[in-house]
Each structure stands twice: as C-alpha cells, then as structure tokens.
C-alpha positions, 0 to 999 in steps of 0.5 A: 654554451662552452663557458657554461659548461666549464663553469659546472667542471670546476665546480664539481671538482671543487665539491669534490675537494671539499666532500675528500677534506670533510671526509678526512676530517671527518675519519680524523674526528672518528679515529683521533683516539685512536691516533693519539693512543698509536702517538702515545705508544710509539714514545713509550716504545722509544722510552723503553728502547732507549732505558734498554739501550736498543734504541739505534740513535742512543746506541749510535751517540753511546758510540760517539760517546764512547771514543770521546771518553777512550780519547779523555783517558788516553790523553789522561794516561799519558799526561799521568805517565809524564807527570810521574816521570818528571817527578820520579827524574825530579827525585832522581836529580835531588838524590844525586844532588844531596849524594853530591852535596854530602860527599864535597861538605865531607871532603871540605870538613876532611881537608879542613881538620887535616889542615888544622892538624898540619898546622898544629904539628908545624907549629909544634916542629917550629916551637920543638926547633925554636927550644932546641935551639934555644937550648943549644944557645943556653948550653953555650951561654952556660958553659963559656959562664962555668969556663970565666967562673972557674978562671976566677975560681982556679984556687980553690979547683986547684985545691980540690985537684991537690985533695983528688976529688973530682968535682961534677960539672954545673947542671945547666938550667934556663933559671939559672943567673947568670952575670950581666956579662954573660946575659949579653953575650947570650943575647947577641949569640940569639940574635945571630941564631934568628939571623941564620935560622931564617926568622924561626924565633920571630914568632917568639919573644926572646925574653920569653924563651928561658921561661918557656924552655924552664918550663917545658925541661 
C-alpha cells in the first residue's frame, strides 16, 4: 500500500513537470513576437550606443586603442628626431670635410706654385752666376789676347804715341775671334772656374756659353 501510494507522488510531480513546461511553451509561442522585437531593440540600441560612441565596451577598446597609437607616435617621433640627427651631424661632418679638404688642396697649390717659383729664381741666380762668370772668364781671356797683340803691334802704338793720340781699349765681345792660342788658354781657365765654382757650369755646356752671354749682353 506504501508503494502504491509513492507511485501517485512521483506521477503527480512529473504532471506537474510537464503542465510548468507546456506552460512555458506555451507563453513563449504567445509572446515570441514579442521576444524577438525586445532582441531586436536591444541591438539597434547598441548599434546607435556604439555609432554614438557611448557604448562602455567601445569607449573601453577606444582606450586601449588610444595609448596604442600615443605609443606608435611616440616611438614614431623619437626615431624621427634620431634620423634628423643623424642626418643633419652627416651633413655637419661633410661640410667640415669638404672645409678640410678645400683648405689642404689650396695650401698644397700654394706651396706647389711657390716651389716652382723658387725654383725658377734659382735656376735664373745659378744662370745670372754661370754668365757673370762666364763673363769675367772672357774679360781676362780678352784682355791677356789685347796684351799679346799689342806686343806684335808695338810699332805702330809707338807711333800713335810719337803722333799724341791716344787709341781706346778693345771692346770685349763674346763673338769676338780670337786666336787658337788664346781659345785654349780660355778654355782651361773655364775649366778651373767649374772646378772651383762647385760644378755651377756643369748644367751648361761650355761651347754653348759665348753664344748665350752674346746674346744675352
């Protein structure tokens, strides 16, 4: 009898079970419309929170978005200020080099035309030297010729003597012939010249000389 009556217990409970979720089914079934149309407005509400900005997910990823980009122009800025830093020390460093540069080429063209200029004066102090040399040599050379000839020709000095006319010395030219005698004995006294002189006519050929001081007197 106790079993019979826990049987009726569990099935009223299971119609209760049952009458509850045809129930729900049943006011679903009746207010699904409006169910759906409640869904409906609560997205469209989002949607508009969300285009208006007011929505506290969207404002909240806005945020994180935010200090994303304040952190991208940032690092943006310093790698900018780096690069124009570089660039503008770059510029700075080829200025000074091309200064640098400028400032040797110039010194190096000044020294060069000044050596070349103090080269010239040398070479034109060793070929004054070498003539006036040259010059002495024939003056003695000259003069020790005059002296033999006026021996050979003291007759007729004697004669201009006994008359009282005084005859002019020989002009002294580096054309001038002279005997072979006397050639020679110019020659040698050359060579002891560029003995002593310290080989100053060895850049010159002795021949040469006459004809270069003839010209150049």
């Amino acid at each position: 009898m106790s079993y019979a009556r826990g049987e009726s217990v569990d099935r009223r409970q299971k119609q209760a079970i049952l009458q509850q979720l045809a129930a729900i089914n049943q006011d679903f079934c009746n207010n699904r419309q409006a169910i759906y149309e409640e869904k409906i407005q609560e997205v469209n509400d989002m949607a508009q929170a969300i285009c208006a900005g007011t929505d506290p997910k969207y404002r909240e990823k806005v945020v994180e978005l935010g200090k994303m980009r304040e952190e991208a122009i940032f690092k943006a800025k310093l790698l900018c200020d780096y690069q124009l830093a570089s660039a503008h020390q770059l510029y700075v460093d080829e200025v000074r080099r091309a200064e640098e540069d400028y400032a040797n080429e110039k010194e190096e063209l000044r020294e060069k035309l000044r050596s070349g200029i103090e080269e010239r004066l040398r070479r034109l102090k060793d070929d004054k030297d070498i003539m006036d040399i040259a010059q002495e040599i024939q003056g003695e050379g000259g003069s020790r010729s005059n002296s033999k000839r006026n021996l050979r020709k003291r007759g007729p000095d004697q004669a201009d003597q006994k008359t009282g006319k005084k005859k002019n010395p020989p002009s002294v030219t580096l054309s001038h012939a002279v005997p072979e005698e006397d050639a020679l004995d110019d020659l040698a006294q050359m060579k002891k010249v560029k003995v002593n002189a310290g080989g100053l006519l060895g850049t010159h050929r002795l021949s040469g000389i006459p004809v270069i001081m003839h010209g150049y007197c």
